[in-house]
N, C-alpha and C positions, 0 to 999 in steps of 0.2 A: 294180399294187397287190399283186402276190404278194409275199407273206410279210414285207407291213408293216399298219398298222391303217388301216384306212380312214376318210379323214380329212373331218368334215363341218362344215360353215360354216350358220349357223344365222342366218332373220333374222325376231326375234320377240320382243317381251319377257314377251307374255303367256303362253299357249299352250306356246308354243315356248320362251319361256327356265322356267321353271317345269317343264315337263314333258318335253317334246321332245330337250333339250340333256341333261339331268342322267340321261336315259334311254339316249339314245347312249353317253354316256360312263361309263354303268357297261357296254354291252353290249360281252362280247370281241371284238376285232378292230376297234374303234371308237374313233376320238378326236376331239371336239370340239374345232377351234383356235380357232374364233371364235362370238360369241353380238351381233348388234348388233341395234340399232333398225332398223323399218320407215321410219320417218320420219326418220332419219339417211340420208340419200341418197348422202352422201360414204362413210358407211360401207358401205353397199350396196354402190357401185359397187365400193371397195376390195375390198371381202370376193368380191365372182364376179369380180376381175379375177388373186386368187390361185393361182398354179401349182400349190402346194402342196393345193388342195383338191380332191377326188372327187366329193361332192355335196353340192351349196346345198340344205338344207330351206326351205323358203318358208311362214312360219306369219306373214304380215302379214295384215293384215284384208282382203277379196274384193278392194276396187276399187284395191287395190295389186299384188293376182297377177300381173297380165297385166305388169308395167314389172319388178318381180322374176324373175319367169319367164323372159321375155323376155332379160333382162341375163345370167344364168347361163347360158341354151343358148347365145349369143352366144358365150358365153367356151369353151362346150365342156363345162362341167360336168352330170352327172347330175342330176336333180330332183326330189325330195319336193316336193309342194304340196300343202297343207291346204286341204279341202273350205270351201268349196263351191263352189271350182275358178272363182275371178272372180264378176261381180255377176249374169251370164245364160249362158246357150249361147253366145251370138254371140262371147263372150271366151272360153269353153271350146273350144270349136273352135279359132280362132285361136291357143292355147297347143299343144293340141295337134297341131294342123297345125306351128308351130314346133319341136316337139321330131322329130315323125318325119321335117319337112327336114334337121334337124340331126343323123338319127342317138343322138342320148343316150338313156339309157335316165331310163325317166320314169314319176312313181309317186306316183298319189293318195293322202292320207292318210286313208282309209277303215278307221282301226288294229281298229273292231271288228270285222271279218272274223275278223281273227286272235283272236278271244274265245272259251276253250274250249266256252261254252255257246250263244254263235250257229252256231259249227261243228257242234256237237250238235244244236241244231234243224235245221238246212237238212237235215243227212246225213237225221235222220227224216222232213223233208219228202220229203224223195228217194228215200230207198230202199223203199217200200210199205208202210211201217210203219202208216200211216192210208186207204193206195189215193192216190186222186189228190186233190190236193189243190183245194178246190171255193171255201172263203173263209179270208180273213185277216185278222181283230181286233187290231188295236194298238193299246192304251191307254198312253202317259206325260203323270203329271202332276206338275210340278216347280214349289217355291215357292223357285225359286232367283234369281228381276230381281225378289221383292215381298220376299221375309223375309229382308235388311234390301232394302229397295228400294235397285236398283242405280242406278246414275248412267247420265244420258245419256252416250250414245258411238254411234261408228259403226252400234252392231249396233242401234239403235230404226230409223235412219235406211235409208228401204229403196234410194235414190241411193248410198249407199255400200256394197250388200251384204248388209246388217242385214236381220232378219227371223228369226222360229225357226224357218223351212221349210227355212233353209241351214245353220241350227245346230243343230240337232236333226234337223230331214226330213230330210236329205240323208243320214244313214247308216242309218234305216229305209228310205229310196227305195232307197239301192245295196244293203242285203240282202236288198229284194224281187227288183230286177233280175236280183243275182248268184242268187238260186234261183229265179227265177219264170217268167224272162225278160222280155219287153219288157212294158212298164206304156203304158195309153192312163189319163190321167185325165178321170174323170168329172164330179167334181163336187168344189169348194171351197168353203169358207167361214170366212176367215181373219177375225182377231179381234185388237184392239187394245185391250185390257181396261183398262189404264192410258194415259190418251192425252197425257200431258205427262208429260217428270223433269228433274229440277233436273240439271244441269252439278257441275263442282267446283266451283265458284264460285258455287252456288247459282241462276242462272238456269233457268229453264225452257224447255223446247225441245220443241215437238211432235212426238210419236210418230210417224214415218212408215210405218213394219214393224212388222208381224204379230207379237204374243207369243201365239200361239197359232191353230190351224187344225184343221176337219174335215174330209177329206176321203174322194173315194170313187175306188178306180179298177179296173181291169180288167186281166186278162193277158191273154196272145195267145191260151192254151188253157182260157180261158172264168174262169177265178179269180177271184173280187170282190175288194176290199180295203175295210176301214176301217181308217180312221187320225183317232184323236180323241186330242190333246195342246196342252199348257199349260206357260208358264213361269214362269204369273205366281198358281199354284195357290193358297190360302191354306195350304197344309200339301203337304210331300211323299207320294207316294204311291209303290208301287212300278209299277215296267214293267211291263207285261202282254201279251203277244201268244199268241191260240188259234188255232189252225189245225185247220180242220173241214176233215177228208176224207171220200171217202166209205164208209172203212171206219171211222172212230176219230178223235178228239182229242185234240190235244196244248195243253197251256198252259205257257208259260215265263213266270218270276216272278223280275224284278230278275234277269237273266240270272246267278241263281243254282241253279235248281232247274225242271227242265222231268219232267212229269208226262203219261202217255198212258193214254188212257181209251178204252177196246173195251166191245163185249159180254161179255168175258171179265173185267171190272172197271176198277180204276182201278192203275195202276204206277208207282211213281218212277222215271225213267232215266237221269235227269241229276242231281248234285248237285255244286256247284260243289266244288274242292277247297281248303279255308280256309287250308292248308300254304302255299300256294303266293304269301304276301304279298296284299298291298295288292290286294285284286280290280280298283281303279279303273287301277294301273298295269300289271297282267295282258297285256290285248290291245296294249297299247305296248312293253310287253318281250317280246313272242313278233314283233311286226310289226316291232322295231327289226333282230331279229335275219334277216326275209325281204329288206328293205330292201338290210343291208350284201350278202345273200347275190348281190340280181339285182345290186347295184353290180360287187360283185368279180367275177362269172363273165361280167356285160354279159349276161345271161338272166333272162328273167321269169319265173318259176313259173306257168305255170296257176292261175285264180284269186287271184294275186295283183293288186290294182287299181291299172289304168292311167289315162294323161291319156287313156284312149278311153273308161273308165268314169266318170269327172268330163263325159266330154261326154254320157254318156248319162244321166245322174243331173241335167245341169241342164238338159236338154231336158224330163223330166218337173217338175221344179220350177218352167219358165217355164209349162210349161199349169198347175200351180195356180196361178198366181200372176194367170193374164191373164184 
């Protein structure tokens, strides 16, 4: 790949062609040659059987990961794969046991990581800014499947993947893990607020996945969690996460604005920077550009997330879920 643009093959039309592809191919040293369907299989197969390509992103819906996945290590290609890394563990595993037989370098799409202002919380979880950290309050509540109510599809159905623990949990799970370390959960209580949606074609199809979950869990070095969110909100609200140390408190707000609160009063520390575009394409244009970086050197950066962090992130999503 020295001193030509690294060339990625995309298989997505939602996710992935919308965001995924149009984000690669503004970022430098990146060129998208291809954009096809999950459920085009001929086109799959085509698009990881290409010489021409560096790495497959795989942004198909869960219960397709594992035969995507699968098909690009085969050929030898590098791999982006979008959370929530297959429908359980026992497919996350297996992917990634695939990649590290095969040698490719392989790489969770957990893009908020790279969000200036989750990098800002974690650092102040981390550096003693509040002493150690004892709980962790998470609130999002989102009227994004009720206001217009969306159509059935994969993600009601929890045989196919679906559920808001893998589309939403799953990247509050991996930025507990990546700062907390290991999560035991405790306690669940998952919610299917609307329990039927019509199809295109107007039929109705029972809800089988969760639009919404509380749950409770625990770090290794004694940490609570709650985590109370919704998809099916009457009204948007914004993110909330407080983390109670046991010197001080922090609260981040629509991961635009994080605030610490001492004996010494209350401080603004974080304010997101408005210059810098589209805050929602932010974390996908700082991650597009870690991405090409582990592809071309064949090196992961520290903290950047692997298929070992998709297996750890869906080992706690199968204990909420059982």
């Amino acid at each position: 790949m020295t001193g030509r643009a690294m060339r990625v093959g995309v298989i997505g039309r939602g996710f992935g062609a919308r965001v995924v592809a149009p984000v690669f191919a503004e970022t430098d040293g990146c060129e998208v040659v291809d954009v096809v369907s999950p459920r085009d299989d001929a086109g799959v197969r085509t698009l990881c059987a290409r010489s021409d390509v560096d790495l497959v992103a795989v942004h198909s819906p869960p219960f397709l990961h594992v035969d995507h996945v699968r098909r690009a290590i085969e050929a030898g290609h590098a791999v982006l794969c979008d959370k929530p890394f297959g429908r359980n563990a026992d497919e996350a595993r297996a992917m990634h046991a695939l990649a590290v037989d095969a040698g490719v370098v392989h790489l969770l799409n957990f893009e908020f990581r790279s969000h200036p202002a989750r990098e800002a919380l974690r650092a102040l979880m981390l550096d003693g800014s509040i002493g150690e950290v004892e709980h962790v309050q998470w609130s999002q509540f989102s009227a994004g499947s009720r206001h217009p109510l969306r159509r059935y599809g994969w993600l009601f159905d929890r045989e196919l993947g679906g559920g808001w623990i893998g589309a939403w949990g799953s990247h509050a799970l991996d930025f507990l893990l990546w700062t907390l370390g290991d999560l035991t959960a405790v306690s669940a209580e998952l919610r299917t607020t609307i329990p039927e949606r019509p199809d295109a074609d107007g039929r109705l199809h029972r809800c089988t996945a969760e639009d919404g979950f509380t749950a409770a869990l625990r770090s290794a070095a004694g940490a609570t969690v709650a985590i109370d969110t919704s998809f099916v909100a009457p009204v948007n609200l914004p993110g909330r996460v407080t983390v109670v140390g046991a010197d001080g408190v922090l609260e981040a707000v629509a991961d635009h604005r994080i605030s610490l609160r001492t004996d010494a009063g209350l401080e603004e520390v974080f304010t997101l920077d408005q210059s810098t575009g589209d805050p929602h394409l932010l974390p996908m244009r700082r991650w597009t550009e870690r991405v090409r970086d582990a592809v071309r050197h064949r090196a992961v950066v520290p903290g950047t997330p692997t298929f070992a962090d998709g297996v750890a992130c869906a080992e706690v999503m199968d204990a909420l879920r059982a």
